[in-house]
N, CA, C and O atoms as a GROMACS GRO file, in nm:
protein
  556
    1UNK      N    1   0.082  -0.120   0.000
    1UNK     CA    2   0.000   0.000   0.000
    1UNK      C    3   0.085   0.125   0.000
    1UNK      O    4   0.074   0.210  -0.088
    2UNK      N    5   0.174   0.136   0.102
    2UNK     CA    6   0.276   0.239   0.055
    2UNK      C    7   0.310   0.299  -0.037
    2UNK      O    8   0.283   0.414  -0.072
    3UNK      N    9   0.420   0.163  -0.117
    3UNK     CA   10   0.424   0.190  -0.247
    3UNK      C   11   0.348   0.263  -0.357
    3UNK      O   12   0.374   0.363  -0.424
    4UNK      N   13   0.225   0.159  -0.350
    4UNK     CA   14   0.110   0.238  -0.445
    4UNK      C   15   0.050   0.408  -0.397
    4UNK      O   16   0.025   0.499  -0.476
    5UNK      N   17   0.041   0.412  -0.284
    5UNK     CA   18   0.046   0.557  -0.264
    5UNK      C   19   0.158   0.646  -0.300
    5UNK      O   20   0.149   0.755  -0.357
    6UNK      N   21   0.243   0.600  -0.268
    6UNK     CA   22   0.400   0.678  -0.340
    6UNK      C   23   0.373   0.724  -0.463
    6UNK      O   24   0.387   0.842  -0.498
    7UNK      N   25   0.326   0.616  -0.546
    7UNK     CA   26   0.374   0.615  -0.697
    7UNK      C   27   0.230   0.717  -0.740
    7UNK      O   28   0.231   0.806  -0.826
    8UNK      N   29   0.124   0.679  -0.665
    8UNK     CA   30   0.025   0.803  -0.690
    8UNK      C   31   0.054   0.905  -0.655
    8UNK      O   32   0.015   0.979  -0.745
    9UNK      N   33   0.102   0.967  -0.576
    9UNK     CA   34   0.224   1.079  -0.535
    9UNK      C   35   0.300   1.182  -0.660
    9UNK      O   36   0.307   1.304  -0.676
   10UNK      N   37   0.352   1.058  -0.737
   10UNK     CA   38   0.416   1.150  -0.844
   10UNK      C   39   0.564   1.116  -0.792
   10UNK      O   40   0.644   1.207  -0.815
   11UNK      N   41   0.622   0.997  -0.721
   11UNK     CA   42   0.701   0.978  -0.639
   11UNK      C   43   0.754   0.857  -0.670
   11UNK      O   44   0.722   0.763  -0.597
   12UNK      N   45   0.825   0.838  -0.758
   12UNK     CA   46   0.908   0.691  -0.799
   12UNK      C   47   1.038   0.710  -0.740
   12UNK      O   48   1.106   0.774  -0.819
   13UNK      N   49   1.094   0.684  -0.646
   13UNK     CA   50   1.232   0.722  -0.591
   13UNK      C   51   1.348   0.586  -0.621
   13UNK      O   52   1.470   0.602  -0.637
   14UNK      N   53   1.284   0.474  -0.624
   14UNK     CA   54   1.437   0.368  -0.634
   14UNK      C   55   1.308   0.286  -0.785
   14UNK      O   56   1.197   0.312  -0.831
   15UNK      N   57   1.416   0.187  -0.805
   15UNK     CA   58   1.401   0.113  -0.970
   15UNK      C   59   1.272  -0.023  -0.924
   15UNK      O   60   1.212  -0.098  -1.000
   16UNK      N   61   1.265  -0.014  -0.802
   16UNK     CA   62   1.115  -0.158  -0.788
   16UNK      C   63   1.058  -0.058  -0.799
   16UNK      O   64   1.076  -0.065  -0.921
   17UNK      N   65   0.986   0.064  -0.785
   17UNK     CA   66   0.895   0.127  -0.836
   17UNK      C   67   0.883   0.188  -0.879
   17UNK      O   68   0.813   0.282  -0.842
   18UNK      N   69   0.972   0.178  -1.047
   18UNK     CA   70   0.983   0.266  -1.160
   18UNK      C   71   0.857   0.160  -1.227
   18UNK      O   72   0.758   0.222  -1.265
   19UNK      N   73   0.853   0.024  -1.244
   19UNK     CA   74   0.769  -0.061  -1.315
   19UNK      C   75   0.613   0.006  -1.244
   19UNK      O   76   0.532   0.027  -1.335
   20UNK      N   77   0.564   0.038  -1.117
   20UNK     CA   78   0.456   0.081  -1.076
   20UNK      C   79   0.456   0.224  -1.155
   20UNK      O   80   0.360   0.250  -1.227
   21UNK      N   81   0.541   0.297  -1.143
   21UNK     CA   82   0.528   0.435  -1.232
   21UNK      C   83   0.484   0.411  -1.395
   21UNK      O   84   0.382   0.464  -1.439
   22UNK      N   85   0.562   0.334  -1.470
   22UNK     CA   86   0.518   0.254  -1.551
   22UNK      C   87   0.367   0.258  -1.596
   22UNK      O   88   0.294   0.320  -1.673
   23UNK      N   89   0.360   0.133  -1.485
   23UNK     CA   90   0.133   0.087  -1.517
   23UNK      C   91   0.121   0.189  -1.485
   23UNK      O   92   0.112   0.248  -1.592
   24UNK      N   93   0.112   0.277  -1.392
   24UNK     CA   94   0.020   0.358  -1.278
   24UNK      C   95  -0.011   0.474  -1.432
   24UNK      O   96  -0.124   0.497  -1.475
   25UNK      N   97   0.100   0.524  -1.483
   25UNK     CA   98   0.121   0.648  -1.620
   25UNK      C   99   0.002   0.587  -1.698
   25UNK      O  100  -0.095   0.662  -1.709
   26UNK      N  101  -0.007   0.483  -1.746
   26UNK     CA  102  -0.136   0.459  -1.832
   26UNK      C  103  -0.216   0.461  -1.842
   26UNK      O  104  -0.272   0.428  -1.946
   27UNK      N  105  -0.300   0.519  -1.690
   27UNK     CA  106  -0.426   0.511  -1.617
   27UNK      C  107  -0.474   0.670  -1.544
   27UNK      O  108  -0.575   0.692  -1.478
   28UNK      N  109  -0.359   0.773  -1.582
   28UNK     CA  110  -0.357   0.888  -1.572
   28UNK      C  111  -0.435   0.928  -1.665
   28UNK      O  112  -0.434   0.848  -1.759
   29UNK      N  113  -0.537   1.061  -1.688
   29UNK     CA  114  -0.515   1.129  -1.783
   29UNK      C  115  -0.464   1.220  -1.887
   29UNK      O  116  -0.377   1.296  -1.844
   30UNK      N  117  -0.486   1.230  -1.979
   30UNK     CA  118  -0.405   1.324  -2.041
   30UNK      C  119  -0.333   1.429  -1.984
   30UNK      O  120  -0.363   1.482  -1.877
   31UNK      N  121  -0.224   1.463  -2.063
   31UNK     CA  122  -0.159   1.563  -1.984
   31UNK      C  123  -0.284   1.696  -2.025
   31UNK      O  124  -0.371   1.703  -2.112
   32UNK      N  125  -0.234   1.804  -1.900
   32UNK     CA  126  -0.323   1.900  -1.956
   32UNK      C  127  -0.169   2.013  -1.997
   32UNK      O  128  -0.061   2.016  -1.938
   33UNK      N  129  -0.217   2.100  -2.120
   33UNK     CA  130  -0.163   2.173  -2.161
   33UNK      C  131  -0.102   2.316  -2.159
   33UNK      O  132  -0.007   2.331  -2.235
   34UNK      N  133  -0.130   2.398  -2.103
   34UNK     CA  134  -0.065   2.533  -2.043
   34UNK      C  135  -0.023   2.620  -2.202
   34UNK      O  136  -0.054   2.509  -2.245
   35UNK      N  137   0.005   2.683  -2.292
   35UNK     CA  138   0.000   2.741  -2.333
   35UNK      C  139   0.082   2.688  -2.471
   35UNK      O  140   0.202   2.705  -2.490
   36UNK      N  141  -0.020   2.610  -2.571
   36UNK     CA  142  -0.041   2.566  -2.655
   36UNK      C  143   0.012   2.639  -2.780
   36UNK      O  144   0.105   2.602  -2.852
   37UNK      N  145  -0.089   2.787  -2.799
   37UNK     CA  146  -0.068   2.852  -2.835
   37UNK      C  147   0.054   2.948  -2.864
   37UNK      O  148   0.083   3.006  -2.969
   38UNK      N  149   0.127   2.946  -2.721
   38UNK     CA  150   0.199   3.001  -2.741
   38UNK      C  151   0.346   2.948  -2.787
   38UNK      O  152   0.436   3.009  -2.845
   39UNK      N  153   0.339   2.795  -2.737
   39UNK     CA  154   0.432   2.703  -2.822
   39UNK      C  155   0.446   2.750  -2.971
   39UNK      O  156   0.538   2.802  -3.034
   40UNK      N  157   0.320   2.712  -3.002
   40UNK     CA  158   0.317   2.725  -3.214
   40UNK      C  159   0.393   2.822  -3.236
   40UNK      O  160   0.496   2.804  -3.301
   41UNK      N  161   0.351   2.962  -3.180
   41UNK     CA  162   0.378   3.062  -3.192
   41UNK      C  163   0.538   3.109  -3.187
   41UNK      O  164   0.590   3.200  -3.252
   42UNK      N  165   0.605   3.009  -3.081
   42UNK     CA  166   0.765   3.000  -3.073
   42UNK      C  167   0.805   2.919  -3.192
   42UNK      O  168   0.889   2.956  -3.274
   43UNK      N  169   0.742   2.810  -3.194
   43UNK     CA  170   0.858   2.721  -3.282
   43UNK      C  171   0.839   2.784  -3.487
   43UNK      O  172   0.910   2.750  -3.581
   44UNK      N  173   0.744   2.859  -3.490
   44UNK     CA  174   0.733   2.952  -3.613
   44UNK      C  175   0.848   3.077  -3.666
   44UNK      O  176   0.883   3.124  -3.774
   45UNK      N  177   0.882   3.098  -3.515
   45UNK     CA  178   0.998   3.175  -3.550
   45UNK      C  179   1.171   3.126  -3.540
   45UNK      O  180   1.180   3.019  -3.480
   46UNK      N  181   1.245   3.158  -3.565
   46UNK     CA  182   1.356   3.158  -3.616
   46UNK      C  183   1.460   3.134  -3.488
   46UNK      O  184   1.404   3.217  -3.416
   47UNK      N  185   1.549   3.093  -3.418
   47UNK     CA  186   1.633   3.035  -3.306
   47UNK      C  187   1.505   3.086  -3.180
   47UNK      O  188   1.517   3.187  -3.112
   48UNK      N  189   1.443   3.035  -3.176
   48UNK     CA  190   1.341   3.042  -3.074
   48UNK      C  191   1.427   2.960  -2.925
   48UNK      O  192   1.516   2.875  -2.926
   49UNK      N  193   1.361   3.024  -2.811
   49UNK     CA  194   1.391   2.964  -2.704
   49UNK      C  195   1.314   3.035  -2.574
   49UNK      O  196   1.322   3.150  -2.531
   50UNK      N  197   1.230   2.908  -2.524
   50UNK     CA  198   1.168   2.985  -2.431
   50UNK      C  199   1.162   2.813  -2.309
   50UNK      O  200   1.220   2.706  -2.326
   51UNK      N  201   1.078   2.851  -2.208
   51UNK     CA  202   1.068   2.749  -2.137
   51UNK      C  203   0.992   2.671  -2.087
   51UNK      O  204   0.890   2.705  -2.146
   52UNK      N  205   0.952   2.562  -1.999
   52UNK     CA  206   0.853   2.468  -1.989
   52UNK      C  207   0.860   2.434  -1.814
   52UNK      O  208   0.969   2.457  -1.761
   53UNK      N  209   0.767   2.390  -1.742
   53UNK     CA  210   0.790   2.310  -1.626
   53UNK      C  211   0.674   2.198  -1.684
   53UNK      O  212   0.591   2.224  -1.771
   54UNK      N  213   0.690   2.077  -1.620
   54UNK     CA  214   0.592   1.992  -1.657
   54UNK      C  215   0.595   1.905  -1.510
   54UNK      O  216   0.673   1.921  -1.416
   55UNK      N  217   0.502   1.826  -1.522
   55UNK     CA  218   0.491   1.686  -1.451
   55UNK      C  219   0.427   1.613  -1.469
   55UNK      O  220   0.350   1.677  -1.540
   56UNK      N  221   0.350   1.432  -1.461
   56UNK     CA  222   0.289   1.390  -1.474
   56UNK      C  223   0.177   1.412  -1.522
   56UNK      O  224   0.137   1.318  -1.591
   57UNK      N  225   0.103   1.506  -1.512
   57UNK     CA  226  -0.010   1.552  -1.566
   57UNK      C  227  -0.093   1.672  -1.615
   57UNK      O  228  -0.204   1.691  -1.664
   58UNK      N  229   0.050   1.770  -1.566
   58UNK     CA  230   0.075   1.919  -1.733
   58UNK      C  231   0.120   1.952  -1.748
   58UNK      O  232   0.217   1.898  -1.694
   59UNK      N  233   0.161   2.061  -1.814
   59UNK     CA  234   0.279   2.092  -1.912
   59UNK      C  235   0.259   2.291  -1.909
   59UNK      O  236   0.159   2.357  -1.881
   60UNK      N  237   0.368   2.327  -1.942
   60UNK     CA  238   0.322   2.519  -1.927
   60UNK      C  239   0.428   2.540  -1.991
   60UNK      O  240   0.536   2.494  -1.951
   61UNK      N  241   0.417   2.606  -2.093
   61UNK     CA  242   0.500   2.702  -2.155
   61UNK      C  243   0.481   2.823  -2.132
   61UNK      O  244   0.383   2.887  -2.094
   62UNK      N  245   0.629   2.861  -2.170
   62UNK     CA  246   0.596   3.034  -2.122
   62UNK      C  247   0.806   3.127  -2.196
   62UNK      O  248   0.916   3.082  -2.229
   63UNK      N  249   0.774   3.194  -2.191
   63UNK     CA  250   0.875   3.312  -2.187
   63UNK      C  251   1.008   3.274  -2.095
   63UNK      O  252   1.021   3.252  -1.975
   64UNK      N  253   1.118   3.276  -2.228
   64UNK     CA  254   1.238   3.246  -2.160
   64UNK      C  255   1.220   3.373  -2.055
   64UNK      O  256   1.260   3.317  -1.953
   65UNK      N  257   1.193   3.478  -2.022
   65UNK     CA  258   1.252   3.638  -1.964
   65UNK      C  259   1.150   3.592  -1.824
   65UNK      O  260   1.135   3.676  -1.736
   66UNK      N  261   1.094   3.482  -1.812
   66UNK     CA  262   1.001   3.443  -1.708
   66UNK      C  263   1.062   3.330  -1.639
   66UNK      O  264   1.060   3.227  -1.706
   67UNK      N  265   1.135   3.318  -1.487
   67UNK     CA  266   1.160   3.224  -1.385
   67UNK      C  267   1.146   3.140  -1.378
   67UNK      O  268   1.057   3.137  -1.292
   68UNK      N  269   1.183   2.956  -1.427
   68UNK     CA  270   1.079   2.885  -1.392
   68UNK      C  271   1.029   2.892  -1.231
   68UNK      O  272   0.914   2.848  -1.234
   69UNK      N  273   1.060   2.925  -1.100
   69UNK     CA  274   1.028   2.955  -1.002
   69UNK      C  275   0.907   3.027  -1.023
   69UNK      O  276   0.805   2.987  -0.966
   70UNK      N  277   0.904   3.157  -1.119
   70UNK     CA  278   0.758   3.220  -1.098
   70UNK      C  279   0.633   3.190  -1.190
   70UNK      O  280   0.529   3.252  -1.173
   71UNK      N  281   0.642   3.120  -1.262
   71UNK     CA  282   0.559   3.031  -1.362
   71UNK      C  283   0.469   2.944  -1.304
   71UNK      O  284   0.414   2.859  -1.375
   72UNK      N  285   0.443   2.952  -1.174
   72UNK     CA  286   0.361   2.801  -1.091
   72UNK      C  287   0.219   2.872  -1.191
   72UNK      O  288   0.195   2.986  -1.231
   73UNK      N  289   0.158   2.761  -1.202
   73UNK     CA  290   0.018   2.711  -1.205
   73UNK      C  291  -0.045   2.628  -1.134
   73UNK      O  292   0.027   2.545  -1.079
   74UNK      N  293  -0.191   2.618  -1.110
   74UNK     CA  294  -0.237   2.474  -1.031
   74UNK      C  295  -0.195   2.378  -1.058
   74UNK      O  296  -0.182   2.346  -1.176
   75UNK      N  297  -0.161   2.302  -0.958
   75UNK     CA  298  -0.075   2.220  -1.003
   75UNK      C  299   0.000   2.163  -1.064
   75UNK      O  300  -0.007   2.049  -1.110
   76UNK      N  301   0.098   2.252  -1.071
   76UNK     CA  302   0.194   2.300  -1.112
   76UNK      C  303   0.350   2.378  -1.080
   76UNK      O  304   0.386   2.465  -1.160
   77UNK      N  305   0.422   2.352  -0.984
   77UNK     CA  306   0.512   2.408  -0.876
   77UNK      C  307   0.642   2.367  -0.911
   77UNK      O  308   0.673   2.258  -0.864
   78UNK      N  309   0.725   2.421  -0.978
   78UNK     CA  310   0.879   2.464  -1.007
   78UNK      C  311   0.962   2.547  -0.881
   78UNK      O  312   0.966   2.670  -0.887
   79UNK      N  313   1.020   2.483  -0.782
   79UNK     CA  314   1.097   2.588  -0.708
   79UNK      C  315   1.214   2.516  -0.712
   79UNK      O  316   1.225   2.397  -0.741
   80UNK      N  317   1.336   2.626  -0.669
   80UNK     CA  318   1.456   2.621  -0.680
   80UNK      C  319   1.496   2.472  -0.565
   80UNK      O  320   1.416   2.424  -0.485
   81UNK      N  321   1.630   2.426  -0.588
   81UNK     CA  322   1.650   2.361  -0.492
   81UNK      C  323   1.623   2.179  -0.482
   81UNK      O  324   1.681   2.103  -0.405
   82UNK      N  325   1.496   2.132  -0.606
   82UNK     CA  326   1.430   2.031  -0.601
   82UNK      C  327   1.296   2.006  -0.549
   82UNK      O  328   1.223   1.908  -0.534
   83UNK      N  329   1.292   2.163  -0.521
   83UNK     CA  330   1.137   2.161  -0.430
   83UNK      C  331   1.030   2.167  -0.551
   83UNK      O  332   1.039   2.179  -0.673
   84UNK      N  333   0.928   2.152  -0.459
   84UNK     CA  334   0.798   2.154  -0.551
   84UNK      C  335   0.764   2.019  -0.642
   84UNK      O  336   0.828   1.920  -0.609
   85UNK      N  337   0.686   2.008  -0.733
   85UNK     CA  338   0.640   1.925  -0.819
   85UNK      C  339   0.630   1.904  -0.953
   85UNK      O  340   0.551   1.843  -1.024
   86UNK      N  341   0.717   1.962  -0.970
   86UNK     CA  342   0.730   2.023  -1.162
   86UNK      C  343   0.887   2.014  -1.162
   86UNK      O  344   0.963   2.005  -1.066
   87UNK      N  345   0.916   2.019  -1.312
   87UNK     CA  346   1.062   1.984  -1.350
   87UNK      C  347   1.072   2.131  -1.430
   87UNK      O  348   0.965   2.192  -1.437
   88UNK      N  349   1.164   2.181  -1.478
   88UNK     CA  350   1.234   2.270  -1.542
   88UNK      C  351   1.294   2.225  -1.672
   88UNK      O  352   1.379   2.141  -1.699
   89UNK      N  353   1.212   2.319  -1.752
   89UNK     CA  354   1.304   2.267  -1.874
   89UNK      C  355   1.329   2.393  -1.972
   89UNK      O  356   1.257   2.489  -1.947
   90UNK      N  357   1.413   2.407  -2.072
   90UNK     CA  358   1.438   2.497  -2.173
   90UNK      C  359   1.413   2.464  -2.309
   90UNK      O  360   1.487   2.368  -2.329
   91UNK      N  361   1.366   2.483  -2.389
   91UNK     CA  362   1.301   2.464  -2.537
   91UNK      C  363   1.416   2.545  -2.595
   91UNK      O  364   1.452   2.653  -2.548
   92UNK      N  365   1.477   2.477  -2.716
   92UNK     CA  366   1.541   2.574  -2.813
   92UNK      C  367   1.545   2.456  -2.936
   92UNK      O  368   1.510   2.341  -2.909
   93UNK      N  369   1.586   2.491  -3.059
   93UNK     CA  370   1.572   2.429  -3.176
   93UNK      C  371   1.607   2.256  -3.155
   93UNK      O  372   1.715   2.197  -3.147
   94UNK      N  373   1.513   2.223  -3.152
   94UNK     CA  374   1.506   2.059  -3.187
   94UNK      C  375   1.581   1.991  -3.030
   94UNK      O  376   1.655   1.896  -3.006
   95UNK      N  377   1.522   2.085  -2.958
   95UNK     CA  378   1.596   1.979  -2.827
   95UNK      C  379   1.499   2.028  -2.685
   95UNK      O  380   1.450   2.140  -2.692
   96UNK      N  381   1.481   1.972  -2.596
   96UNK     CA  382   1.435   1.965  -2.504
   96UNK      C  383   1.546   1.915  -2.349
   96UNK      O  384   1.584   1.805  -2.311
   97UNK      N  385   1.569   2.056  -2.292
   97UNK     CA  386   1.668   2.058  -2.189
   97UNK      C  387   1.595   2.042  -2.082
   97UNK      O  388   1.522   2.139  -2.063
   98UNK      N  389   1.583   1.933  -1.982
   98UNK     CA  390   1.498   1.953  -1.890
   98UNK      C  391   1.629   1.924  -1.719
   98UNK      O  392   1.719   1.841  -1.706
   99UNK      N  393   1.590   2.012  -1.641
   99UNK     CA  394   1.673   2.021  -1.540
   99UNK      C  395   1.698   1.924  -1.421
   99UNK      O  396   1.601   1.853  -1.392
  100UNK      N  397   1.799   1.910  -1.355
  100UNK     CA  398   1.774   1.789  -1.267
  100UNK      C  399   1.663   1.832  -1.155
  100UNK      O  400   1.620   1.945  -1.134
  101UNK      N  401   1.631   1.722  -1.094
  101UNK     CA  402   1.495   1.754  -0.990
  101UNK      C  403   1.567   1.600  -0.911
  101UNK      O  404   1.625   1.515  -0.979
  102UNK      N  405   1.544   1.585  -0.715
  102UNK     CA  406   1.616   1.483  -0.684
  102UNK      C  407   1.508   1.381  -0.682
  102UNK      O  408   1.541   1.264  -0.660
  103UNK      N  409   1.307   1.425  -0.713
  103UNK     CA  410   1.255   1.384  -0.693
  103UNK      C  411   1.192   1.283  -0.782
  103UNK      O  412   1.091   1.215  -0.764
  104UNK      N  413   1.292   1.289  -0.906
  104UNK     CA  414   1.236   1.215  -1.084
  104UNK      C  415   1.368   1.163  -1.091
  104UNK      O  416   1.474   1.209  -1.051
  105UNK      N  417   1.337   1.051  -1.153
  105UNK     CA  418   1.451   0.921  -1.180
  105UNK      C  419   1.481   0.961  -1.323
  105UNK      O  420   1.403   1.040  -1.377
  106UNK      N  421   1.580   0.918  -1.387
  106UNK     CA  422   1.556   0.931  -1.534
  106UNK      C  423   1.411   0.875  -1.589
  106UNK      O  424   1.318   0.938  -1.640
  107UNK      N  425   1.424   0.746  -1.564
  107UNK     CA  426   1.310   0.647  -1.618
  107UNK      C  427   1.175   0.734  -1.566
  107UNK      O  428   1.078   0.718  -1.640
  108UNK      N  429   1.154   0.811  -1.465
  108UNK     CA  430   1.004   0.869  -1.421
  108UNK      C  431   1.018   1.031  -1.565
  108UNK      O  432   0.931   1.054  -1.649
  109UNK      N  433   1.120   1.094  -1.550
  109UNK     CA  434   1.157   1.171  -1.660
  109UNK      C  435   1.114   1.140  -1.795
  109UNK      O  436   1.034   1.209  -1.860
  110UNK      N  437   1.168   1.038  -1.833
  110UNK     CA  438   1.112   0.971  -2.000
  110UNK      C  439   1.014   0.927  -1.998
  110UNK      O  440   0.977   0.905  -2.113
  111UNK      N  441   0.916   0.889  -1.898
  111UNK     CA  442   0.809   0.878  -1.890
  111UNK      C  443   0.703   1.014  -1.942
  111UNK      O  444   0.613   1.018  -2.026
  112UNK      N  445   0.752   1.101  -1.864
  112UNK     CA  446   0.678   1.194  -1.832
  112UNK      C  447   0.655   1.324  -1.997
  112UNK      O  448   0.567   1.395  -2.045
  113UNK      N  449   0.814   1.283  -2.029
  113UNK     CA  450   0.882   1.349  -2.160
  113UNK      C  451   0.768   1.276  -2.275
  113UNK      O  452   0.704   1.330  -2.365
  114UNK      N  453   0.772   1.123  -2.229
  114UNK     CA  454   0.730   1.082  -2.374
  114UNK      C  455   0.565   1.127  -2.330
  114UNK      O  456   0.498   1.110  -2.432
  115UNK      N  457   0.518   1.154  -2.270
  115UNK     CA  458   0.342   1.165  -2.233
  115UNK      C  459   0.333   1.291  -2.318
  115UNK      O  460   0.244   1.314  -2.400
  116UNK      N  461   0.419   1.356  -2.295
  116UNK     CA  462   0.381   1.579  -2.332
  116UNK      C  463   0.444   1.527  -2.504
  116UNK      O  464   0.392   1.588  -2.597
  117UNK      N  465   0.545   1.426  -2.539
  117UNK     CA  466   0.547   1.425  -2.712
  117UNK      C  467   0.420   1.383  -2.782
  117UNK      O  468   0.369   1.441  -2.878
  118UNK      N  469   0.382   1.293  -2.732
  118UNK     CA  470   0.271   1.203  -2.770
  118UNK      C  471   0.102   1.263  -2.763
  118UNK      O  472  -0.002   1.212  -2.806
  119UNK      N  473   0.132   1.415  -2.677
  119UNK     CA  474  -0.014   1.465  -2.664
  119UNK      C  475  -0.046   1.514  -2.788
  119UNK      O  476   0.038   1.529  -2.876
  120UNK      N  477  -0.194   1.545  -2.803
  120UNK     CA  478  -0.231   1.545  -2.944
  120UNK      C  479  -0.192   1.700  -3.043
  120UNK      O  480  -0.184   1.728  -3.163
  121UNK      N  481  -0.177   1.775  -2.902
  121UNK     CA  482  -0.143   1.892  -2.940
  121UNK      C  483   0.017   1.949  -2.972
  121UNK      O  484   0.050   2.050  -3.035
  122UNK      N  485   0.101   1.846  -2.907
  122UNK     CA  486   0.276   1.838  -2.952
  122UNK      C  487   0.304   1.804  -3.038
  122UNK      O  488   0.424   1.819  -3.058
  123UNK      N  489   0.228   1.739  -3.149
  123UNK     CA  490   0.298   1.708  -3.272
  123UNK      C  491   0.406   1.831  -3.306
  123UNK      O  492   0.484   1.810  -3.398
  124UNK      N  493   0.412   1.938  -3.246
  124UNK     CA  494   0.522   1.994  -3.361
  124UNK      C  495   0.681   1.955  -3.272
  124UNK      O  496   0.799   1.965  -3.307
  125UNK      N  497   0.633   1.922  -3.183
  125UNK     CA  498   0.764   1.876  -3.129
  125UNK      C  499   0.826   1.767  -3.142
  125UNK      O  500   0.938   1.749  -3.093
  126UNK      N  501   0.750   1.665  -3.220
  126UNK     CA  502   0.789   1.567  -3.312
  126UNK      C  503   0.939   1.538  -3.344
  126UNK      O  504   0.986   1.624  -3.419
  127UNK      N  505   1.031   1.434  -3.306
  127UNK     CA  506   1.115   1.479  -3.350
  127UNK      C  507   1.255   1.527  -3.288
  127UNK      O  508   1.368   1.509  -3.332
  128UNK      N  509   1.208   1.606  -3.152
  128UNK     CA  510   1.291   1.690  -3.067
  128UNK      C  511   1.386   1.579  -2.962
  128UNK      O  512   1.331   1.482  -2.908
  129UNK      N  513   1.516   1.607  -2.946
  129UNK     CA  514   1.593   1.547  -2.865
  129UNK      C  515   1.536   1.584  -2.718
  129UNK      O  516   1.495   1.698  -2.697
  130UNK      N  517   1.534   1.479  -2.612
  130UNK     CA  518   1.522   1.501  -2.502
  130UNK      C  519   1.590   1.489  -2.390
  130UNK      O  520   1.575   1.380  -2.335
  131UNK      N  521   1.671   1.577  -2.327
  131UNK     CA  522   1.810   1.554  -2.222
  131UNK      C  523   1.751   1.592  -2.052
  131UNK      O  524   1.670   1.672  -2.006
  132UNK      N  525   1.846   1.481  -1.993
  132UNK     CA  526   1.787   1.523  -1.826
  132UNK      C  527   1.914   1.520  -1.818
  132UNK      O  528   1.980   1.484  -1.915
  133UNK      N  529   1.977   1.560  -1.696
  133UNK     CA  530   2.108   1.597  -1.635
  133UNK      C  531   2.226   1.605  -1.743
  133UNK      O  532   2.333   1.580  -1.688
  134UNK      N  533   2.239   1.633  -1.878
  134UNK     CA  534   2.307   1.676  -1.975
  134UNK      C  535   2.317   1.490  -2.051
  134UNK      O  536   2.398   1.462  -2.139
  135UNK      N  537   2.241   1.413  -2.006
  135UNK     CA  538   2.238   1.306  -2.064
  135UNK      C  539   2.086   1.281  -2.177
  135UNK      O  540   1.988   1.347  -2.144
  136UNK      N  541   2.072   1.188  -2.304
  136UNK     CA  542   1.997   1.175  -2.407
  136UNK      C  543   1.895   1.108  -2.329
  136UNK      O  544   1.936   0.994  -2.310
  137UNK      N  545   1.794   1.122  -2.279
  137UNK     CA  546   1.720   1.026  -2.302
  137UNK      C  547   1.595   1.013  -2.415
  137UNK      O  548   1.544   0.901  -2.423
  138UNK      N  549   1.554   1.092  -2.480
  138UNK     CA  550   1.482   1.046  -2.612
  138UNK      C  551   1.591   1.140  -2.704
  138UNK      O  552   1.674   1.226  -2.674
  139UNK      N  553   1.532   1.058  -2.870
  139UNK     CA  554   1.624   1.142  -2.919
  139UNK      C  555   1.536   1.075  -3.094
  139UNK      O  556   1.576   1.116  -3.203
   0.00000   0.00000   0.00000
């Protein structure tokens, strides 16, 4: 029972319950989206670069000249340090930089990476390399 509360948590910390993160992801809903619009709107122009926090179940874009610290949404929480519930990431041409967090494994990371490629509204990110701690994990 633990476990399974953990992993509903948003909380995969060692590799026996990366496989529960796993099932548990398939039974989530969709990610929800945060500013859709304003994605298109970046990747239309020319060395674009702006930024993202995500987690298990949404995603926010927004303005490199904007904190990920001050970007929270409902549920949604980027703070310095590893705190909070959201990951940090940077968007620039064909790659996806997302920051370390002590609370996401790689494997809970590529999870989470491949959910926001696969939403119906990311197709333009199709394509895009995906790095956690300066290492590939999609590509």
């Amino acid at each position: 029972m633990v476990t399974l509360v953990r992993v509903l948590g948003d909380v995969c910390p060692s590799p026996t319950e990366e496989s529960w993160c796993n099932a548990i992801s398939q039974f989530r809903p969709n990610m929800n989206i945060i500013g859709a619009d304003f994605l298109r709107s970046m990747l239309e122009s020319d060395g674009y670069y702006f930024k993202l926090i995500l987690n298990d179940t949404r995603a926010y874009f927004f303005p490199y000249t904007t904190e990920h610290r001050d970007a929270t949404q409902p549920g949604l929480c980027y703070k310095d340090d590893s705190l909070g519930n959201a990951l940090a990431a940077t968007i620039k041409p064909r790659q996806i930089d997302i920051r370390f967090h002590r609370a996401f494994s790689d494997q809970h990371v590529t999870t989470i990476a491949q959910r926001l490629l696969k939403h119906t509204d990311m197709e333009l990110l199709t394509g895009f390399v995906v790095n956690y701690r300066g290492r590939t994990l999609i590509q």
